[in-house]
N, C-alpha and C positions, 0 to 999 in steps of 0.2 A: 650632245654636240654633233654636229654635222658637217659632213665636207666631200671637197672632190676635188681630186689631183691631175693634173694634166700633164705630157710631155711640154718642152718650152717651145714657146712659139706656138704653141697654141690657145686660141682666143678664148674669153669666158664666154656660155652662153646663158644670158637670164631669161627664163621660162616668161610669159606673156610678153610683155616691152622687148625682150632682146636685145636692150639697147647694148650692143656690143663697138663701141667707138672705136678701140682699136681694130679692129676689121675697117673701117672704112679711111681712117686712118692712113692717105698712102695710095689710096684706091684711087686710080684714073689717072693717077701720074706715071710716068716714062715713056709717055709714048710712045712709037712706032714699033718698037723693041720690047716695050711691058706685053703690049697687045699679041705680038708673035709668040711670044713666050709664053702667055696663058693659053695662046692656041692650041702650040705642042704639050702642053700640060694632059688636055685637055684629050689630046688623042692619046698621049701614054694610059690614062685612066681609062680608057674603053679599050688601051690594046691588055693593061698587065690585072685589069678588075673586071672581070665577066661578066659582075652583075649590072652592070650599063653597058654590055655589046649584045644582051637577051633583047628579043621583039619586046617592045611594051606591050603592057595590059592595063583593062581598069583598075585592075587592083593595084597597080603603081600610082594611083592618084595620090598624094598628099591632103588629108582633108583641109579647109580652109581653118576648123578649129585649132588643129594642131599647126601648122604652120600659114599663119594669117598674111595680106599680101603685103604688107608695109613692112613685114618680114623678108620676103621674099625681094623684096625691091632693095633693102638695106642690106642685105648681103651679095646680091647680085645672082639669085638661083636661079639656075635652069630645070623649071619644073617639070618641063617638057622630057628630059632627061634624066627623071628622080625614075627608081624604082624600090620597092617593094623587098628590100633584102631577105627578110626571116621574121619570126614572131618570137617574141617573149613575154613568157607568161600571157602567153596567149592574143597578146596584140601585137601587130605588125611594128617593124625596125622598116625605116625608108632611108637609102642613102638618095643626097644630091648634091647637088656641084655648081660651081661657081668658075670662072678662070682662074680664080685665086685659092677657092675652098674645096672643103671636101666637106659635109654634115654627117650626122646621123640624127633621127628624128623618133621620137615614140612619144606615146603617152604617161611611157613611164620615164621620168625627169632622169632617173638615172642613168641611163646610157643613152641621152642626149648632148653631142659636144659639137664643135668641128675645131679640123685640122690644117693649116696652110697644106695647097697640095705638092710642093717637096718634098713635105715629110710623109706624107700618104705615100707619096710616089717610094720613099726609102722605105717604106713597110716598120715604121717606127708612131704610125697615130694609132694612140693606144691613150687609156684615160683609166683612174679610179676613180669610184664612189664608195666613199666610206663611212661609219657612221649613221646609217639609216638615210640617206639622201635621198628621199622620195622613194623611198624602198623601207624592208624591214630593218627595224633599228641594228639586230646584231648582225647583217650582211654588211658586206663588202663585194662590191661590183667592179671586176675587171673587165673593160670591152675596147672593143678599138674597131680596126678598116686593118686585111692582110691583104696580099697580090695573091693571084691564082697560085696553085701548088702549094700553097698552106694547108695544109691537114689536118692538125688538130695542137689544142692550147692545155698546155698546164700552169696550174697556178701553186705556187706550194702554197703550205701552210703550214712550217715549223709547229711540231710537237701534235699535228693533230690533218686528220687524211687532206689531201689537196684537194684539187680541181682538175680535171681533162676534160676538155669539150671540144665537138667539132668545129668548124670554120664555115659558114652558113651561111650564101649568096655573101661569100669575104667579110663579114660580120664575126668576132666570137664573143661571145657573151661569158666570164666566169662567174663562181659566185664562192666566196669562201667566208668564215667566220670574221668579224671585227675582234675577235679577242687577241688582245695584241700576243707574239710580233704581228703584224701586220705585213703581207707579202710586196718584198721592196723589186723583185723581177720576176716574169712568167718567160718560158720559153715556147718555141712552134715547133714544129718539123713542116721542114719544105724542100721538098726534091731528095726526100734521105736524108736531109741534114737537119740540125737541132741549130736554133737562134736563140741567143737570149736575147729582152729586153726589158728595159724600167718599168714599172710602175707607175713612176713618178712621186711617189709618195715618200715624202724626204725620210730618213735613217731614225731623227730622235719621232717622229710620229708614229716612224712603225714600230719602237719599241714601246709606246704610250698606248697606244691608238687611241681611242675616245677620249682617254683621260689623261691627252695633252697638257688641259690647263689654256687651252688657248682657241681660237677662230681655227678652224682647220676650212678656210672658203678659197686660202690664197691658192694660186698656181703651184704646181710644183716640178722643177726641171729635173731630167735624170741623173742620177746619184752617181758623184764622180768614184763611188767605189768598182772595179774591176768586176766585171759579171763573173758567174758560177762555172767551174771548169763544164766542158760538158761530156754528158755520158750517162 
């Protein structure tokens, strides 16, 4: 069984078609005020994410394979403005943006989502893949979009070693066991200080994990339990 968790409010995204309707949903309506509003969006992401205020290169192109342009046009990207974040597993992570979105793009399905950009902008788009979702069956993939001064992500993994990973042109990538529990928040350090955040991965899955018994495809909002003291 397969799946992948998202914070709320963030849209699904289906690999070829993408037909993602809630994203367009909404789109081009409020005028004067929607428009301004995606503006300032739009310059907080290149003042508080670094990795679109770097010069472009070719190697920021998005191939047309991996994101095709009927794609492109359906969510409203500026491709002109994608770059090149990090590599996983050896092939390139692209972030790019929209007035509205924030994406992340690979070949590998798993840490491909996007995020309304308020929530990018709060440093809360953050996503699980659990279950083998175009990855290895017993991983679980934590990745998300952090702001500048994020340093490095841990992931627990109750009863069995975590994850620490660096924060990568604001990309992190985890990767820990699918054996359940199943990890329900990872933490960052940024500026000296420790954050927690969701997973998203609701409480009774991550005590299942795989063997829910059920679709594990739906969305999943964060967990109204009390995050981890920190320290």
């Amino acid at each position: 069984m397969r799946g992948r968790f998202r914070q709320r409010g963030a849209p699904r995204l289906v690999t070829a078609g993408l037909l993602v309707a809630a994203l367009v949903t909404g789109c081009g309506r409020g005028g004067g005020d929607a428009t301004s509003t995606a503006a300032r969006q739009g310059v907080l992401l290149a003042g508080r994410f670094s990795v679109f205020a770097r010069p472009r290169t070719q190697g920021d192109t998005i191939p047309n394979s991996l994101l095709p342009h009927a794609v492109v046009r359906r969510l409203g990207l500026n491709t002109e403005k994608a770059r090149r974040a990090r590599l996983y597993k050896g092939s390139p992570v692209y972030v790019a943006s929209s007035p509205r979105l924030t994406c992340t793009f690979s070949p590998h399905n798993e840490v491909g989502n996007c995020w309304p950009n308020p929530t990018v902008l709060r440093g809360l788009a953050s996503a699980a893949s659990i279950c083998g979702l175009g990855g290895e069956s017993d991983e679980t993939v934590v990745y998300g979009l952090l702001p500048d001064g994020a340093e490095q992500v841990t992931v627990p993994s109750p009863g069995r070693r975590g994850s620490t990973v660096p924060v990568l042109g604001n990309v992190f990538i985890a990767t820990v066991s699918s054996e359940p529990p199943l990890p329900q928040w990872f933490s960052f350090v940024q500026d000296g200080r420790r954050f927690d955040r969701p997973t998203g991965i609701p409480p009774e899955v991550a005590l299942k994990g795989c063997g829910a018994g059920r679709p594990l495809s739906r969305a999943g909002g964060p967990s109204s339990l009390a995050p981890p003291a920190a320290g």
